[in-house]
N, C-alpha and C positions, 0 to 999 in steps of 0.2 A: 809373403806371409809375415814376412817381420813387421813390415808396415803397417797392414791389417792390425798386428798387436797393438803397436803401436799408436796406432788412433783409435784403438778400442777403448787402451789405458787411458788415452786423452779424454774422450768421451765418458766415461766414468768416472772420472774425477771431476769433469765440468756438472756432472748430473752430481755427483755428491756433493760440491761447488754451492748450486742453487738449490738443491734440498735444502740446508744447511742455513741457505741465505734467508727462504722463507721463516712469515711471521704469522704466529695469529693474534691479530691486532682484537682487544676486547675493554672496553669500560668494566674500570674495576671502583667498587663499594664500597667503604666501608664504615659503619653504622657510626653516629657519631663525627662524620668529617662535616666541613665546613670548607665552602668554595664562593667565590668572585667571580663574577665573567664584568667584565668594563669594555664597552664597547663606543667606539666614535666614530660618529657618519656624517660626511659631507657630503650635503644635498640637493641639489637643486630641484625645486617645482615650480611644474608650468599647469597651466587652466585652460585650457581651450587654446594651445599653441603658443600663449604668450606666459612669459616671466613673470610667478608672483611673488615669490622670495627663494632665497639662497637660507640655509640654514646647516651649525653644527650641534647635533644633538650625540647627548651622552647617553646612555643607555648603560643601566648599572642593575647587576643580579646579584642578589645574593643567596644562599641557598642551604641549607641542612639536610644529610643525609639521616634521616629518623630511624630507619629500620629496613633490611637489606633481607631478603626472603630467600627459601631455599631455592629457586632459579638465578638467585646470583643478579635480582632486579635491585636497584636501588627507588627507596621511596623520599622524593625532593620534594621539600617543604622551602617554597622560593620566594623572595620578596621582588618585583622588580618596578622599577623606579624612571622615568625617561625626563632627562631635562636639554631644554632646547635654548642655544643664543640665536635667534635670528639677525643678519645683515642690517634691521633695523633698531637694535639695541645695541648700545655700548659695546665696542669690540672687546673690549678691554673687563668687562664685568664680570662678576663670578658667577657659577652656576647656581639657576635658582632649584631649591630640592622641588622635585616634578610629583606628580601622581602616584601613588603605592596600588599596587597590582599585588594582590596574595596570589599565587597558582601550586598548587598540588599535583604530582604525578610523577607515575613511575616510570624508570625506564632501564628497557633489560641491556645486557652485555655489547651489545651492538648495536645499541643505540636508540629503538624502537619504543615510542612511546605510548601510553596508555593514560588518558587522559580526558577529565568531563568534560562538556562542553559547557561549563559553567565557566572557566577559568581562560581568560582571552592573550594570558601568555603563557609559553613563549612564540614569537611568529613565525617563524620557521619551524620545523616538528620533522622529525627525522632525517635529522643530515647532522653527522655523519650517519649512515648506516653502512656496520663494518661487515668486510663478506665473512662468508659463512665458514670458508674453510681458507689455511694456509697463503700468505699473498709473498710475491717480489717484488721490487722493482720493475715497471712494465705488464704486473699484473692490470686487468681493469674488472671491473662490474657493474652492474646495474640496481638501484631500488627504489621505491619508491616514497615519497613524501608530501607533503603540503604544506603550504601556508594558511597559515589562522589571522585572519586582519580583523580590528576593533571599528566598526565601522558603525557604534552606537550613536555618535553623534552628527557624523556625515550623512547617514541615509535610516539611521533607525532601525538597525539589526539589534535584536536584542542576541542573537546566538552569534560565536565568531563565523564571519563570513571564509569560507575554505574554498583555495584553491589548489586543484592537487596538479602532482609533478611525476616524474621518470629520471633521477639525478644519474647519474652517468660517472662511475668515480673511476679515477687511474692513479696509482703508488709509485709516484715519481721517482722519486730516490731516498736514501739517508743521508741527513743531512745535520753535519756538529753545529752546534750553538748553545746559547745562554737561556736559562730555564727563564722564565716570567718571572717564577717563585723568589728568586734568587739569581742577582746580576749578575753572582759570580760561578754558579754550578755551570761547569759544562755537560752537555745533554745530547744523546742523539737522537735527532727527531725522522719517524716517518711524513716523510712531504707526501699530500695528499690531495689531487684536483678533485672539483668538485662541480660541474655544470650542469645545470637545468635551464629549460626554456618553460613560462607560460602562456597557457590559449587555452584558456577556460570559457565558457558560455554556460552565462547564469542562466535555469530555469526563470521565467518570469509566473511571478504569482499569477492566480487563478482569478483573486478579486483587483486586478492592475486597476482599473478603474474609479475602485474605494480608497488607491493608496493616497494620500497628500505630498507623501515624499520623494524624492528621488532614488534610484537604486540601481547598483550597477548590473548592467548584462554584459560584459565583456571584459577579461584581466588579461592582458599579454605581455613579456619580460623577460628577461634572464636574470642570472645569478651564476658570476663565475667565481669561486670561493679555490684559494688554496690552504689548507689548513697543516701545522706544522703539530703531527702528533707523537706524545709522551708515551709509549706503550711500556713503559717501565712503569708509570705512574697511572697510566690506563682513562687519561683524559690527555685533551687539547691541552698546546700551551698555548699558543695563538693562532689567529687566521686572517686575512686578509680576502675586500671581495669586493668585486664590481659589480653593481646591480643596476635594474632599470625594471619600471613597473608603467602601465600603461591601464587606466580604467576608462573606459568608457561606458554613458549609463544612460540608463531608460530617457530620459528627456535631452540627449543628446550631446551634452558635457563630456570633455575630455580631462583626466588628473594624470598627470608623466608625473613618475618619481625617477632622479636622474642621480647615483652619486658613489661613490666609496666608502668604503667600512674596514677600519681595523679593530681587533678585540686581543685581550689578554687574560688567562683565567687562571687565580693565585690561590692558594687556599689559605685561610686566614683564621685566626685563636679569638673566641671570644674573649671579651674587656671587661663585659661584668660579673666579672668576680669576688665576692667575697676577700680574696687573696690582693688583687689587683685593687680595689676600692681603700684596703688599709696601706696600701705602696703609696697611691695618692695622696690619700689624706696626711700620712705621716710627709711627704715631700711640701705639702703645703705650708705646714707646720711648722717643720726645718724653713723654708722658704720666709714664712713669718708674711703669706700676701693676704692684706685685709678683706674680708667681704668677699671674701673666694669660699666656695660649697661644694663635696663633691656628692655624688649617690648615683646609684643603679637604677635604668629607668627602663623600659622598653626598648627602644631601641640601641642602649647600648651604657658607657662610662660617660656622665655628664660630667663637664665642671661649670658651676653657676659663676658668672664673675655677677654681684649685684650692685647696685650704687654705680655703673660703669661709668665715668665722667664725659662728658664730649662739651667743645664749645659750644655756647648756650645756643637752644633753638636750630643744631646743627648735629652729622653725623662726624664731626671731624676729632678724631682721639683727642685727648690731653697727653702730656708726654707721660705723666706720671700713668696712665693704664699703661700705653706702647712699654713702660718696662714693664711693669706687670706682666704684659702679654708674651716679651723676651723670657720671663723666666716659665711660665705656661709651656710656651712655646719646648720649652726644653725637658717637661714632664714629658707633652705627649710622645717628644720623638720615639721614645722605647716601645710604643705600640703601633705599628704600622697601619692599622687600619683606617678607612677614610671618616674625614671631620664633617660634620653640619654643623654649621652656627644659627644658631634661634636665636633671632631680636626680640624684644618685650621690652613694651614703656610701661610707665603708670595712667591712670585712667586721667586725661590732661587733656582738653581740646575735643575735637571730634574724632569718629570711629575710623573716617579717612586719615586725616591727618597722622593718628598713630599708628596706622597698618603701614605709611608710605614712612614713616620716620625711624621705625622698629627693623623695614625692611631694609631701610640705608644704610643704621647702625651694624644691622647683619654682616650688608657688603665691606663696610670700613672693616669690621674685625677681621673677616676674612682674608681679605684686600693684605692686609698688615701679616697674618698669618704666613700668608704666601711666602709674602717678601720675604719674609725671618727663615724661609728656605724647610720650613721642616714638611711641609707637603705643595706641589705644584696646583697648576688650576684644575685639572683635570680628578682631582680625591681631594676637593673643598666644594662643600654644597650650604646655599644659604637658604631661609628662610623667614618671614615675619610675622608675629603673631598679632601686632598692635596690644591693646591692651587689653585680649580677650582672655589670659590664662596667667591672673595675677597668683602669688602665692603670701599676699598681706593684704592686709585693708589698706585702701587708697583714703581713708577720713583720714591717717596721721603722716607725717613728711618721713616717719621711721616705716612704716609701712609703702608708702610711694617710690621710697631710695630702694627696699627691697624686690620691689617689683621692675623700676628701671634696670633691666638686667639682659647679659648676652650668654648665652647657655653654649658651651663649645660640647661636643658629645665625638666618644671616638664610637663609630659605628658598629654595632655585631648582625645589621640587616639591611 
């Protein structure tokens, strides 16, 4: 009898034990935040069995919470961006700023999204989706989801083409670590697996015979994702994932996507401020740097540097900008957020020549940025305007110098 007590006590307290242990993991809101997801995939694609390129592309979100309803959904108002170095371009280059994707939608506590089919990000769409009730350690469940692929220019969808899934989640353990947010907060994260397989079979049109394009009938792949989740903070901080995608299509083509993906998701203060723009301006000032501009633009805190000098006919700095750039350099460290540099010539030569000279200038400044350590390659994005988006007239050399210019912007999108 004593024993029976005994292990009765034990058994109670192990059940009170794992009561105690359980979570309810939920995405939390709130109106007004401001979030990053940065993701990098290395990847290889093959075409009909054989090697066409090797590529790492960046994939960069950014997103605003506008307004957060009485179900506790958040409504993200999201910019997302994809830029790619392929094997065939300078290993060493910076990344050039890719395509802007606007996407809209809401998504409730667990993750489930509601979303038009106007909007072709983001490509995965409900994962995580968190259970419904209490989880441990060792918990699993089931939901389901799909992928939205942009397949406007490959086969002439104009709606995303959607492949749906049965993801399979398991709550591995708790695990301490280092927030995203902050290298130095310690954090404890729900570890979270994450695998689906696809075997999708596309209906084929009714008019296949009118189509001219190609178009796929068959997606098959996985996706094993483990995701390291914040439930104090009620998002990811990051995730890690192995995928593999497989299309084969009506006239008989095969596309393998083959590769890995890490991602980190920070939340981040916007730059154009009012507050922030006279912090600028007055450091410039103090600073005393000539042909320096700042102002609030769209996308984020610009600073113009105009007149920028390079050796003649060439994208190579002069030393006197590289100081210039040393003390730049040293505004923006106090704002964390990622850099784009805009190139811009004056109207000089042909429309080619200035787009490819505008875009070089871009990389030099970047390139230099880098090195001066205040952001790595990975949150520096370039791009060229040539001499399409003067802000002088090109008839006087005072308006030409003004327009020769490299626009450095700290991002708020």
């Amino acid at each position: 009898m004593k024993r029976f007590f005994v292990l009765l006590s034990f058994f109670l307290a192990f059940s009170v034990f794992a009561q105690t242990n359980e979570k309810i993991l939920r995405f939390k809101y709130r109106e007004g935040d401001n979030y990053r997801v940065l993701s990098t995939v290395n990847e290889v694609v093959k075409v009909n069995g054989r090697l066409n390129h090797t590529a790492e592309i960046v994939n960069r979100v950014s997103a605003h919470i506008s307004k957060v309803d009485s179900d506790n959904r958040g409504y993200n108002e999201a910019t997302f961006i994809t830029m790619e170095n392929s094997t065939t371009t300078d290993a060493n280059g910076t990344l050039t700023y890719g395509e802007e994707y606007e996407s809209k939608y809401w998504r409730d506590e667990r993750g489930i999204f509601e979303i038009s089919k106007e909007y072709f990000m983001p490509v995965v769409r409900d994962v995580p989706v968190l259970p419904e009730k209490a989880v441990k350690p060792g918990d699993t469940w089931t939901a389901n989801g799909h992928e939205a692929h942009d397949l406007r220019r490959s086969f002439a969808n104009d709606e995303p083409f959607k492949v749906p899934f049965t993801a399979t989640y398991t709550y591995l353990r708790d695990e301490e670590g280092v927030s995203s947010d902050s290298k130095h907060e310690k954090k404890t994260f729900q570890v979270l697996s994450v695998k689906y397989t696809l075997s999708f079979e596309s209906p084929i049109p009714e008019n296949v015979w009118e189509l001219n394009d190609d178009f796929p009938v068959m997606t098959m792949g996985f996706s094993n994702q483990t995701i390291w989740w914040d439930n104090e903070k009620g998002q990811i901080d990051h995730y890690s994932e192995d995928f593999r995608i497989v299309m084969e299509t009506y006239l008989g083509n095969q596309f393998d996507f083959t590769g890995k993906a890490h991602a980190e998701v920070t939340d981040f203060e916007r730059t154009a401020t009012d507050k922030n723009l006279a912090v600028v301006l007055e450091k410039v000032k103090d600073l005393d740097l000539p042909d320096v501009s700042v102002a609030k633009t769209e996308k984020g805190l610009t600073i113009s540097v105009e007149n920028i000098q390079f050796k003649p006919n060439s994208a190579e700095l002069l030393d006197s900008e590289k100081t210039k750039l040393n003390q730049i350099a040293k505004i923006i460290e106090d704002f964390p957020n990622d850099l784009l540099i805009s190139g811009h010539t004056a109207l000089s030569g042909s429309a080619e020549s200035c787009q490819i000279l505008s875009e070089e200038r871009a990389d030099s400044v970047a390139k230099y940025l880098i090195k001066t350590g205040v952001r790595d390659k990975y949150h520096v994005y370039t791009q060229g305007f040539g001499a399409r988006v003067p802000i002088a007239s090109n008839a006087t050399p005072e308006g030409m110098a003004k327009n020769r210019r490299v626009e450095i912007t700290i991002l708020d999108k």
